[in-house]
N, C-alpha and C positions, 0 to 999 in steps of 0.2 A: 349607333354609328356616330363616332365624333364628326363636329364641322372641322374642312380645312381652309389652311389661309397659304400666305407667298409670302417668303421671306427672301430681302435681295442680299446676294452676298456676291463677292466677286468671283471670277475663273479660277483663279487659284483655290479661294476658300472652297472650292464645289468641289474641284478635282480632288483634294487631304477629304473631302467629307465623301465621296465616290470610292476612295482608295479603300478605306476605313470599314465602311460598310461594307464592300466585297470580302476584305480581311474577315471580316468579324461573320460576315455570314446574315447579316441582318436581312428581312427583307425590304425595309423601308428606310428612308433618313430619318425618319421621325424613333426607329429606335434607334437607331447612329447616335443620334442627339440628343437622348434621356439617358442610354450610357455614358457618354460624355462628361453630360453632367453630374449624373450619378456617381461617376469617379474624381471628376473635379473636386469633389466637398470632401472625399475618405482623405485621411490627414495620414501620411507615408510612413511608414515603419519606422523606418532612419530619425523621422521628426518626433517620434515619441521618447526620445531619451535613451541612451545607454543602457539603463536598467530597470526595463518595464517591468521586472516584477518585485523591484523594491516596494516595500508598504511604505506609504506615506507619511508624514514626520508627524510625531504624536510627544507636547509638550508634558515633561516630566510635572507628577502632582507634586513635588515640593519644588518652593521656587529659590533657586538660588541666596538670590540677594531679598530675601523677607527677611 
């Protein structure tokens, strides 16, 4: 069993974090708040480029200007 601790946040931050976890189904804040973050770090579809399955630039073995 993990130790627990208190973290203050204000009314409003409680009630978005109440909402969230009744949405999601969680039984705790503490997994409210490791999904959260868990998704904070995934970097968006949209932000990966137009053309995520282009291969990546690969410099030609003769060099122009030699």
């Amino acid at each position: 069993m993990s130790s627990r601790t208190t973290i203050q946040v204000d009314r409003e931050t409680l009630s978005i974090l109440e909402r969230y976890k009744k949405e999601m189904a969680f039984r705790n804040y503490s997994e409210a708040i490791r999904r959260l973050l868990q998704e904070s770090k995934k970097v968006p579809k949209s932000e990966k480029g137009s053309l995520p399955k282009l291969e990546p630039f690969k410099r030609e073995k003769i060099d122009r200007f030699a």
